[in-house]
C-alpha positions as a Python dict, from the first residue, in 0.01 Angstrom:
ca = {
    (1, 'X'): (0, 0, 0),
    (2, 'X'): (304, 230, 25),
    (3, 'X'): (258, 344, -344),
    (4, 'X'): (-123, 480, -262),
    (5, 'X'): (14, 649, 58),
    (6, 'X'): (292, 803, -156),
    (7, 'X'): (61, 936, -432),
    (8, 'X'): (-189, 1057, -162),
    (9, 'X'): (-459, 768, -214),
    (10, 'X'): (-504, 645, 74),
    (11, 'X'): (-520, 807, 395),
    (12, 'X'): (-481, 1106, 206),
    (13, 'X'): (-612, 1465, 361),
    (14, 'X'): (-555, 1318, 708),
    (15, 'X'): (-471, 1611, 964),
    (16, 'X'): (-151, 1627, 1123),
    (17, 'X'): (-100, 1617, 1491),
    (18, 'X'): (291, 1764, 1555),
    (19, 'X'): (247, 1986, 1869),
    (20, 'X'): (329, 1885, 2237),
    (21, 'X'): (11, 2067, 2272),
    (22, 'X'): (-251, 1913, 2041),
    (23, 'X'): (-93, 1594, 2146),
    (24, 'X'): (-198, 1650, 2485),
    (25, 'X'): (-526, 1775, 2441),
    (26, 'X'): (-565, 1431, 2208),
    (27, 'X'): (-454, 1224, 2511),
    (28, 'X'): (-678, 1365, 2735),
    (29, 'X'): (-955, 1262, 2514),
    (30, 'X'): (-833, 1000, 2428),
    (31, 'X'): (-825, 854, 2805),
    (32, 'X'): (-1154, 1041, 2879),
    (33, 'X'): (-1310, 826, 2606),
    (34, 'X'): (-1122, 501, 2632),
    (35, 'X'): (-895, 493, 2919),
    (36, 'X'): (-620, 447, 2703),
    (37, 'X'): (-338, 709, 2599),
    (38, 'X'): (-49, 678, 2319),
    (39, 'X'): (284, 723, 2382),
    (40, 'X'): (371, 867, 2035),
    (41, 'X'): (505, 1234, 1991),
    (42, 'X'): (295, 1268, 1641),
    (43, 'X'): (59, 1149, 1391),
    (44, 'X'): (-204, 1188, 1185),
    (45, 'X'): (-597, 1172, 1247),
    (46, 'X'): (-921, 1172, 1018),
    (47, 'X'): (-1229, 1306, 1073),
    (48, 'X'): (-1312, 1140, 1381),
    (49, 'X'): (-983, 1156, 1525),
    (50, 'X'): (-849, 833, 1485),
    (51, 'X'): (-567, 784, 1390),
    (52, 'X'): (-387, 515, 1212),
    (53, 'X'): (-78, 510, 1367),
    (54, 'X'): (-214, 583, 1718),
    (55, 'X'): (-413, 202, 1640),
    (56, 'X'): (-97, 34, 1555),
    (57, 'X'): (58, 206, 1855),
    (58, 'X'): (-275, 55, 2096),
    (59, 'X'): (-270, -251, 1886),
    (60, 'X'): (-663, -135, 1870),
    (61, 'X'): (-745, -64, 1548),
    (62, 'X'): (-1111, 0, 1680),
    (63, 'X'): (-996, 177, 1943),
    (64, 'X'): (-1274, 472, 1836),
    (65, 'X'): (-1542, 234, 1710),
    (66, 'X'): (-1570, -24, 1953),
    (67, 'X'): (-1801, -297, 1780),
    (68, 'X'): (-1830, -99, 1468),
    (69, 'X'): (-2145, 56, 1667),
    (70, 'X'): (-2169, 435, 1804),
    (71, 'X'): (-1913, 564, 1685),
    (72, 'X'): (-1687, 812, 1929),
    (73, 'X'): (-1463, 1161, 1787),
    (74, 'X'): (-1199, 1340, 1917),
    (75, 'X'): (-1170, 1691, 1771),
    (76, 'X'): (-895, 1924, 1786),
    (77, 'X'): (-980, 2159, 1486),
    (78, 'X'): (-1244, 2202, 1244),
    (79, 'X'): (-1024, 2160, 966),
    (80, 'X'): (-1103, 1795, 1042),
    (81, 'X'): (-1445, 1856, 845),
    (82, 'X'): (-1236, 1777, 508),
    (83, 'X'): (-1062, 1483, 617),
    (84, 'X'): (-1163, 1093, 526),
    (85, 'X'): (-1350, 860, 750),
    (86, 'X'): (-1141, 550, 821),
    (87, 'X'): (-1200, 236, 928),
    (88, 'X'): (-1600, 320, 854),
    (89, 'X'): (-1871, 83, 996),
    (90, 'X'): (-2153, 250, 820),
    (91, 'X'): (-2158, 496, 535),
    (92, 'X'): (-2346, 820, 735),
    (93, 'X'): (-2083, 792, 990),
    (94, 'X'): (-1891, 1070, 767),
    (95, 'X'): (-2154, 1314, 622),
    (96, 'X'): (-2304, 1275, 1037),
    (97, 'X'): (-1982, 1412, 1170),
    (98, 'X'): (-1929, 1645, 914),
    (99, 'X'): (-2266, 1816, 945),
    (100, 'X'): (-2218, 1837, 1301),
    (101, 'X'): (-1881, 2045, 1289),
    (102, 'X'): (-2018, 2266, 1019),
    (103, 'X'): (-2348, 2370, 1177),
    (104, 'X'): (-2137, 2412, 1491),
    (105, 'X'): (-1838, 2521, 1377),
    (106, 'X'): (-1786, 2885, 1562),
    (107, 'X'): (-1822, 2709, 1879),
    (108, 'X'): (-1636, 2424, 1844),
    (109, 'X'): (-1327, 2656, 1701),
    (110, 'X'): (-1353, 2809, 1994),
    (111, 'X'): (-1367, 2530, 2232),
    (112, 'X'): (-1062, 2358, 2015),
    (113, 'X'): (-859, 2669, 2098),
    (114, 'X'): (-827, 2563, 2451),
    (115, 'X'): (-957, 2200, 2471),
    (116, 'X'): (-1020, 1857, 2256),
    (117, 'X'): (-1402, 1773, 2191),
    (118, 'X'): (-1495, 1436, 2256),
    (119, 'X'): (-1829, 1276, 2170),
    (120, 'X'): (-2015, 1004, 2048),
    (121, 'X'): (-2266, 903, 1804),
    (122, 'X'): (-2532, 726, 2003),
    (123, 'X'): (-2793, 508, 1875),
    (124, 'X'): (-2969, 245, 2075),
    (125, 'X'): (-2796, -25, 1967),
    (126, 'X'): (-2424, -125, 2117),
    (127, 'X'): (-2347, -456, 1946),
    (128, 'X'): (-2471, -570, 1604),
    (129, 'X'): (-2328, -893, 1644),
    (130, 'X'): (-2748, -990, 1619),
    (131, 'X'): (-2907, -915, 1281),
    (132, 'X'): (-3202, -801, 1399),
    (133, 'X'): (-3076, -563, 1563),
    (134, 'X'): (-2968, -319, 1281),
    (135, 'X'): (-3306, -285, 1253),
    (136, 'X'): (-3303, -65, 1572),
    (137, 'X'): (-3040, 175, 1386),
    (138, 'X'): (-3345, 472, 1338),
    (139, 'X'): (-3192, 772, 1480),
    (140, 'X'): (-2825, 888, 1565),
    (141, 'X'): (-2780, 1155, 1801),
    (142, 'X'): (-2467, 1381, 1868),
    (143, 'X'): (-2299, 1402, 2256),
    (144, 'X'): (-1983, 1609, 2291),
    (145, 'X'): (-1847, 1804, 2487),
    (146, 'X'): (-1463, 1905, 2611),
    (147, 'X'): (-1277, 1694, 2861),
    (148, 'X'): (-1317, 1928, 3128),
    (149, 'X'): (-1719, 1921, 3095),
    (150, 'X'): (-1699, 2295, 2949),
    (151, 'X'): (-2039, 2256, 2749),
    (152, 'X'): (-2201, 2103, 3034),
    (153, 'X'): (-2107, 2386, 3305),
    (154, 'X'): (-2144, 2648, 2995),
    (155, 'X'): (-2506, 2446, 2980),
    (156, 'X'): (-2519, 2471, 3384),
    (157, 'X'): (-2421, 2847, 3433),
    (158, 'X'): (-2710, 2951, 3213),
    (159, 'X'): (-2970, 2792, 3392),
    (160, 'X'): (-2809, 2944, 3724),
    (161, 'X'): (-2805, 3287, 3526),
    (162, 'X'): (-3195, 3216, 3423),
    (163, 'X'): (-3273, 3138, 3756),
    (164, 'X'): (-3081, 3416, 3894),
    (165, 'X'): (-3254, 3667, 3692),
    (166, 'X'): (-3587, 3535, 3755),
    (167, 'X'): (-3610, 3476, 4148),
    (168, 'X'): (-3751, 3763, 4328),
    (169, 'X'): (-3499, 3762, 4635),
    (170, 'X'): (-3193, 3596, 4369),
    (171, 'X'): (-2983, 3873, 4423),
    (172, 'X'): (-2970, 3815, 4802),
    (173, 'X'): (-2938, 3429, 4757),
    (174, 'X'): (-2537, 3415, 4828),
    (175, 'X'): (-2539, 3047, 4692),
    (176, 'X'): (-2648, 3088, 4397),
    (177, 'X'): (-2427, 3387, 4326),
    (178, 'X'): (-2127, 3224, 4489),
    (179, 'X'): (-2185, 2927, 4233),
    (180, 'X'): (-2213, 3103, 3936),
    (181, 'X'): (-1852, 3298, 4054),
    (182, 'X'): (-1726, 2971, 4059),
    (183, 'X'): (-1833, 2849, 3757),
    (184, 'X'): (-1788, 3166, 3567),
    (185, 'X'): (-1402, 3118, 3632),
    (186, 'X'): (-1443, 2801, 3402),
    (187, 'X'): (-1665, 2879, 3142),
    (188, 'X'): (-1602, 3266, 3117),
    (189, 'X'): (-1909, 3501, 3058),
    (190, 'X'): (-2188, 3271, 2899),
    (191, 'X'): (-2419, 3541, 2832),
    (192, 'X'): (-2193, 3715, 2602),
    (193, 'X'): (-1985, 3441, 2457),
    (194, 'X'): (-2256, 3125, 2476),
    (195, 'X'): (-2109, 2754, 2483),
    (196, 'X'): (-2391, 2577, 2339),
    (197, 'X'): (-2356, 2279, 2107),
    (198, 'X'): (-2675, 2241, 1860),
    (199, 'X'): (-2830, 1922, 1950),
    (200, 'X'): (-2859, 1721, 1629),
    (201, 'X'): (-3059, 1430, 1555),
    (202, 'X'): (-2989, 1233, 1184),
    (203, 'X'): (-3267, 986, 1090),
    (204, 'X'): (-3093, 638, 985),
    (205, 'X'): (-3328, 541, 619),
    (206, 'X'): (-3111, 380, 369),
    (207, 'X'): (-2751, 285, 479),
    (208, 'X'): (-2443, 29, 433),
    (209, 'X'): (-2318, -97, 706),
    (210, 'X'): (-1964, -343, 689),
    (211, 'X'): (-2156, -579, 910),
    (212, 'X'): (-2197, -967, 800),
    (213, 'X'): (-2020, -919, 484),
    (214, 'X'): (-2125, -574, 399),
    (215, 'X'): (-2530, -531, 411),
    (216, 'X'): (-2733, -227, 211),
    (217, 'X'): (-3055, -165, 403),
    (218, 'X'): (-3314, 68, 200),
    (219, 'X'): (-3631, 147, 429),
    (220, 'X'): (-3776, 416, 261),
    (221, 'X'): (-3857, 212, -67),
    (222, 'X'): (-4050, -150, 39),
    (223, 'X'): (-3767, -248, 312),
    (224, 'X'): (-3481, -465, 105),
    (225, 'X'): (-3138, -580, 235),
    (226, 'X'): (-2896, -653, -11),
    (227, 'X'): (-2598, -842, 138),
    (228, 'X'): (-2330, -1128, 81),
    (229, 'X'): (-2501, -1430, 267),
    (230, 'X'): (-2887, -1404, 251),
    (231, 'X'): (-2890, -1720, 513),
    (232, 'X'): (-2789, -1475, 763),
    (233, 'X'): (-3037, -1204, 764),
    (234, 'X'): (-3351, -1448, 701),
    (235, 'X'): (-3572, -1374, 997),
    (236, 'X'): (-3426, -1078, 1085),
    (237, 'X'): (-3693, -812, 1040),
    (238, 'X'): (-3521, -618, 713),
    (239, 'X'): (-3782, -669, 443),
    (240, 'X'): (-3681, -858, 149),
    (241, 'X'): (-3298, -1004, 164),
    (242, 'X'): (-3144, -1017, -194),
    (243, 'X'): (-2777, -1174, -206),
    (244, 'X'): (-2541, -945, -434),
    (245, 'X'): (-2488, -1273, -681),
    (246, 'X'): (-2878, -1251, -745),
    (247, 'X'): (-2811, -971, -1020),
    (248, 'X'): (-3201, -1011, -1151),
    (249, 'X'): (-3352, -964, -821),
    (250, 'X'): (-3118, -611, -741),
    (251, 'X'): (-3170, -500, -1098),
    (252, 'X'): (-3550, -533, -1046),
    (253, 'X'): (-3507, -342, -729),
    (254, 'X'): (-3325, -34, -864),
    (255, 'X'): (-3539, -11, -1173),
    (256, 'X'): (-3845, -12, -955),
    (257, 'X'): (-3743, 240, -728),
    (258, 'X'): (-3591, 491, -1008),
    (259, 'X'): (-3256, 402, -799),
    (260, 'X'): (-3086, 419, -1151),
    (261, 'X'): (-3053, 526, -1435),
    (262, 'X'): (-2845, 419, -1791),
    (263, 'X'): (-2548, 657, -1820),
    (264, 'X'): (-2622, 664, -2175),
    (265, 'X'): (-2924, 872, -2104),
    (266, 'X'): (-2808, 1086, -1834),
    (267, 'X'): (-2814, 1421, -1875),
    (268, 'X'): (-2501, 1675, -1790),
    (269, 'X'): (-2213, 1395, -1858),
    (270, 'X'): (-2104, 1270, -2163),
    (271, 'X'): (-2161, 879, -2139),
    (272, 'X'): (-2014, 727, -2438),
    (273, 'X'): (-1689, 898, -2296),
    (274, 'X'): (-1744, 737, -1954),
    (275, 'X'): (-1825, 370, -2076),
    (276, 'X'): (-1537, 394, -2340),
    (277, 'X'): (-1329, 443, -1971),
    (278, 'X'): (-1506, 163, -1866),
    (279, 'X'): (-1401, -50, -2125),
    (280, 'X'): (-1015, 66, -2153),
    (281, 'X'): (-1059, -43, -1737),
    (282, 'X'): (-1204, -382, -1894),
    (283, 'X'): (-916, -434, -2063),
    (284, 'X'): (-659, -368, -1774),
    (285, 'X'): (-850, -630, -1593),
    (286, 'X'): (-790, -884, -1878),
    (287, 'X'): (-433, -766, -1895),
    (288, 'X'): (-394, -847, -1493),
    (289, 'X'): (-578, -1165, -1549),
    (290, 'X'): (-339, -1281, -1859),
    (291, 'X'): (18, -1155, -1711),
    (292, 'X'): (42, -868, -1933),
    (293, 'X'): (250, -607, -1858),
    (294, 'X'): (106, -283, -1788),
    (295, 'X'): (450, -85, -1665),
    (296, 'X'): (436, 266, -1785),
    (297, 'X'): (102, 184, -2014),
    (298, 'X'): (-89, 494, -2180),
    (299, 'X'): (-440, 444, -2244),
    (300, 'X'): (-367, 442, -2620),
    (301, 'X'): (-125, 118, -2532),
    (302, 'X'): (-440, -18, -2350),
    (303, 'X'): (-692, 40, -2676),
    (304, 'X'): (-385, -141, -2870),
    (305, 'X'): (-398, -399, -2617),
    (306, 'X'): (-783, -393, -2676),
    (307, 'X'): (-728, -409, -3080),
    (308, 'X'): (-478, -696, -3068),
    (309, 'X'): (-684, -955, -2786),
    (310, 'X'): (-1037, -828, -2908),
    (311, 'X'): (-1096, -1196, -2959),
    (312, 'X'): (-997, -1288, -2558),
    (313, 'X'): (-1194, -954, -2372),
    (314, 'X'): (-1480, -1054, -2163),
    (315, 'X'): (-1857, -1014, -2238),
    (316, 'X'): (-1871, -670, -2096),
    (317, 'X'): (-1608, -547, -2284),
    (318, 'X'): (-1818, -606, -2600),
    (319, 'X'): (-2139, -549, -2474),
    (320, 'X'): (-2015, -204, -2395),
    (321, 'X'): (-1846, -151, -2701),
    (322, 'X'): (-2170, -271, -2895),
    (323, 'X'): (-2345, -22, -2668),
    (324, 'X'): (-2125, 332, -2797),
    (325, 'X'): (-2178, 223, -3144),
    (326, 'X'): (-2499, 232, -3112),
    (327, 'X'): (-2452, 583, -2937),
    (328, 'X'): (-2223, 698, -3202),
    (329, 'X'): (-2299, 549, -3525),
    (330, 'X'): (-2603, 440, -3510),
    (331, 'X'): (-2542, 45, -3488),
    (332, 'X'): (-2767, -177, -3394),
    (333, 'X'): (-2896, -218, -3030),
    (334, 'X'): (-2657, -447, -2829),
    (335, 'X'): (-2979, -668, -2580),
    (336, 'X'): (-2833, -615, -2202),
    (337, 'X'): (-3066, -810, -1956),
    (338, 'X'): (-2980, -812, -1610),
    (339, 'X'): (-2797, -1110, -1585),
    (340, 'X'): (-2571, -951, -1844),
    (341, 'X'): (-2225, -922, -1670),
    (342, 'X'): (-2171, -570, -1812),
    (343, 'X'): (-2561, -455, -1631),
    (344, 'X'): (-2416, -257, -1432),
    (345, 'X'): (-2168, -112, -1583),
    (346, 'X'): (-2454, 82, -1778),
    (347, 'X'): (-2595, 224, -1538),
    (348, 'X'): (-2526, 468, -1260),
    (349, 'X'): (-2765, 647, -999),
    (350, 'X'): (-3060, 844, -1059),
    (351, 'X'): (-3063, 1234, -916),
    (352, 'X'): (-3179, 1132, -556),
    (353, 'X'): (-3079, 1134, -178),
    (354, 'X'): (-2886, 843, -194),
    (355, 'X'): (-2726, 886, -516),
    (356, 'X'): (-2383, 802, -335),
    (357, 'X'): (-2505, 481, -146),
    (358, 'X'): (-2647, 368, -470),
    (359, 'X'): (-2287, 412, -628),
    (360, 'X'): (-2160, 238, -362),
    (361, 'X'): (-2377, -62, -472),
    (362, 'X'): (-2340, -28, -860),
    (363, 'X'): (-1929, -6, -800),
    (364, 'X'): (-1952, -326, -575),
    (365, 'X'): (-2143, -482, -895),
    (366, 'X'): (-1935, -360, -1158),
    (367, 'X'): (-1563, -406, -1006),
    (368, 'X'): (-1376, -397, -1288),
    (369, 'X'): (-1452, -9, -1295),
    (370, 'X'): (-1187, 41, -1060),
    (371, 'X'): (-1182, 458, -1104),
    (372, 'X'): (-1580, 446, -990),
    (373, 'X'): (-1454, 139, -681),
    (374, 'X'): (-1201, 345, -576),
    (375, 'X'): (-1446, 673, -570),
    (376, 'X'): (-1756, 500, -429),
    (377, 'X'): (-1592, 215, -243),
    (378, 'X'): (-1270, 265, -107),
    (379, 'X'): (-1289, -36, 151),
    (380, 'X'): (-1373, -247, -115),
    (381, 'X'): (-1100, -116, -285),
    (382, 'X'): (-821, -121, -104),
    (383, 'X'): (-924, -512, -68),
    (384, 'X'): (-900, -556, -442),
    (385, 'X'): (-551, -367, -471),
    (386, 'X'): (-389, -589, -215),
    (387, 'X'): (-408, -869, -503),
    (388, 'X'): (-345, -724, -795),
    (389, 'X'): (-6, -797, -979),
    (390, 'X'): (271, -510, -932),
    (391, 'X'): (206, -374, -1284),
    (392, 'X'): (-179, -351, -1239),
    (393, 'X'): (-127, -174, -905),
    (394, 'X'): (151, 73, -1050),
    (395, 'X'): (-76, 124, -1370),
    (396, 'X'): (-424, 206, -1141),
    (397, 'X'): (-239, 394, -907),
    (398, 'X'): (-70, 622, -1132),
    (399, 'X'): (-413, 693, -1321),
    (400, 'X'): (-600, 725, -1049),
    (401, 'X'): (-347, 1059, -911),
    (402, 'X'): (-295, 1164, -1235),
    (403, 'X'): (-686, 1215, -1356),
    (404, 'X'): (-896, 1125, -1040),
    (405, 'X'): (-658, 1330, -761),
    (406, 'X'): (-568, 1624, -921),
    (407, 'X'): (-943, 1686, -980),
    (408, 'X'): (-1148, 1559, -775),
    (409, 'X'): (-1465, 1756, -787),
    (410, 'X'): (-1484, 1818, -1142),
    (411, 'X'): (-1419, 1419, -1216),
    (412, 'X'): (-1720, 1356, -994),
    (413, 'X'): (-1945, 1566, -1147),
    (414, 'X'): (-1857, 1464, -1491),
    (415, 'X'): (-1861, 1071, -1405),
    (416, 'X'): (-2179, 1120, -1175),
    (417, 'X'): (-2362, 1465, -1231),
    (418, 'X'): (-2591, 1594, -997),
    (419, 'X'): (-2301, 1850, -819),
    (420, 'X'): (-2382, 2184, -720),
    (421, 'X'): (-2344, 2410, -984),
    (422, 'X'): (-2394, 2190, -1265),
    (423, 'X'): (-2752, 2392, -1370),
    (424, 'X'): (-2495, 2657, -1435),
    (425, 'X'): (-2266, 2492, -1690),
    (426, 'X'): (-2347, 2490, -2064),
    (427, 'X'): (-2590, 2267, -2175),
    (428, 'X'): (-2530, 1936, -2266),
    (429, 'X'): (-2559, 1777, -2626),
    (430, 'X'): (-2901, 1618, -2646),
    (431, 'X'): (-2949, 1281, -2496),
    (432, 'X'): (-3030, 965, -2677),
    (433, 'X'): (-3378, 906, -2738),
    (434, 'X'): (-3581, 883, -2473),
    (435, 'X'): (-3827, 635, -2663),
    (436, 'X'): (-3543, 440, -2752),
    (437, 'X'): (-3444, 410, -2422),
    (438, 'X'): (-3770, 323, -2253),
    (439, 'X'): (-3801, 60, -2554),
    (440, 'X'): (-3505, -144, -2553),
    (441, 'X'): (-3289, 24, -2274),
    (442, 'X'): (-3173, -154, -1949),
    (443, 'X'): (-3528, -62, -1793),
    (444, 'X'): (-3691, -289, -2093),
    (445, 'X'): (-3457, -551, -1996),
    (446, 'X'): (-3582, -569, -1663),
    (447, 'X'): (-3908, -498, -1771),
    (448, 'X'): (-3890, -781, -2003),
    (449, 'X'): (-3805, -1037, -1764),
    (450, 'X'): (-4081, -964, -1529),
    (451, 'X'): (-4360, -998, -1774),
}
């Protein structure tokens, strides 16, 4: 993994911890939280504080996220709002903490000026060793506060202040004035400079979670679990369970829920570009899989490659190439049912809430895409790396920091649409027909095989 670490692709953005200072504040949060402290002079944390090397240095790497389940944080700035999400258990673990430091970000700058934040994300559950139990996942709530209990004296002092103001005989009640002196001293003046966290609730619909072998639960569309081991979840309260082999069933789920929709027909990207990536990533996977070396390889070596082996590329390779010359020239319609092995390669989320878990999903389905794994599944990712040849690791890393890294944003919005902004651009060339589409598209697949 060294070569993604050098080229900034994994645990990239992380926030560096150098100071005797901000090491101390960490430690104190760190034992508030877990009893535990590191020894280490610096490192580097993510969003929720954790830090990689502070896990090797515990020998915990869950030292945070005991039982993948409520989740603590340790913040020391809000620059931590940009960083990754390591070592996630469920996918709304980052946009959660995010929201939270960005609706409350004056006051937690503050408070990181002289203290660490420590918190939680609390739910009712605190082991999801049970199935059934991740049915209970409805509602995550925010507690934080400093190590010294800052927020709750801040919290304190004002209701001493209310109370104060609105006894008759308060300002003779030496007590109560005597307390709030004392307390003042801590918190400072709350009535001009208030310590007050926003309490934030985040309802839990549609989720992944890396439990039993990674699990999708939708519950705003009929209830479905999509997961590795159907077996496992039978019985368990989710709705209909769909293993990820069962392509049919999960197509037939997406199409009718509008989940998806065929990048050929989305609007705001250019899609025979994108599935002509697609293939060239085809290709590289056929290269890996036949010993081909891919040292220093352009992606005009990789179309030669393409040119020279057309006879040896896999179904989806031609599938998709049947598909753009249909976009292009006007070929014939290439038939892709759902059981297709290039499905889901067509397709990619509709413009909805949970574009990005849906992603997830199609990415996990269509892993030879390794630019849209890497983007939308980095877990799963980093899995496939670790057994890929040298040459197919040196060849995906290098593309992936030379036109994913450098770019983020705008490769996003081109691959997936939907960004902010995007009304604003110039408008796109006109899509394919939408008659066509409805006709013969992946949706009349699907159709198809239902009636």
């Amino acid at each position: 993994m060294n070569r993604l670490i050098r080229l900034g692709l994994m645990f990239g953005n992380l926030i560096p911890v150098t100071s005797p200072a901000l090491v101390d504040r960490y430690n104190r949060a760190l034992h508030h939280l877990t009893g535990k402290t590191t020894k280490l002079s610096d490192f580097h944390i993510d969003i929720s504080g954790f830090s990689p090397e502070v896990g090797e240095d515990l020998d915990d790497p869950l030292y945070l996220n005991e039982n993948g389940c409520n989740r603590q944080f340790i913040l020391l700035t809000t620059a931590q709002k940009t960083a990754p999400l390591l070592n996630a258990s469920f996918s709304t673990s980052r946009h959660i903490l995010r929201q939270f430091i960005e609706t409350n970000e004056a006051q937690l700058f503050a408070l990181t000026a002289r203290d660490a934040v420590a918190g939680e994300l609390l739910n009712s559950v605190f082991s999801v060793t049970n199935p059934a139990r991740l049915n209970d996942i409805r509602k995550i709530e925010i507690e934080a506060d400093t190590t010294t209990g800052l927020v709750r004296d801040a919290e304190k002092l004002g209701q001493l202040s209310d109370r104060f103001l609105g006894e008759e005989d308060g300002w003779f009640d030496d007590v109560l004035i005597g307390e709030m002196i004392s307390m003042a001293k801590r918190t400072g003046d709350v009535t001009r400079n208030p310590v007050r966290l926003k309490q934030m609730v985040f309802e839990q619909e549609n989720f992944w979670t890396a439990h039993f072998g990674g699990t999708y639960l939708f519950r705003s569309t009929p209830p479905t679990a999509i997961t590795e081991t159907a077996a496992r979840l039978e019985g368990a309260g989710l709705g209909d369970v769909i293993e990820k082999r069962d392509t049919n069933r999960i197509a037939r789920f997406l199409a009718d829920n509008a989940l998806v929709e065929p990048i050929i027909k989305a609007r705001g990207i250019d899609g025979t570009a994108i599935l002509r990536q697609k293939m060239d990533f085809i290709v590289v996977d056929a290269a890996h899989q036949a010993d081909v070396d891919l040292t220093g390889a352009t992606r005009r070596d990789i179309r030669r490659l393409a040119r020279r082996h057309a006879d040896d590329l896999p179904p989806e390779y031609h599938a998709l190439r049947q598909l753009v010359a249909w976009a292009e020239d006007g070929a014939r319609w290439p038939r892709i049912s759902s059981d297709h092995p290039a499905y889901f390669y067509t397709l990619r989320a509709s413009d909805h809430a949970d574009a990005d878990l849906v992603n997830m999903l199609l990415a996990e389905l269509a892993p030879k895409d390794v630019r849209q794994l890497f983007i939308c599944h980095k877990a799963l990712f980093y899995r496939a790396y670790a057994g890929w040849s040298e040459t197919k690791k040196s060849y995906v890393a290098d593309m992936l920091a030379r036109e994913y890294a450098v770019d983020k944003a705008g490769t996003r919005a081109a691959l997936f649409g939907h960004e902010p902004g995007m009304e604003d651009s110039p408008a796109p060339p006109p899509p394919p027909r939408d008659d066509m589409i409805a006709r013969v598209g992946p949706w009349g697949a699907v159709r198809r095989e239902r009636s």
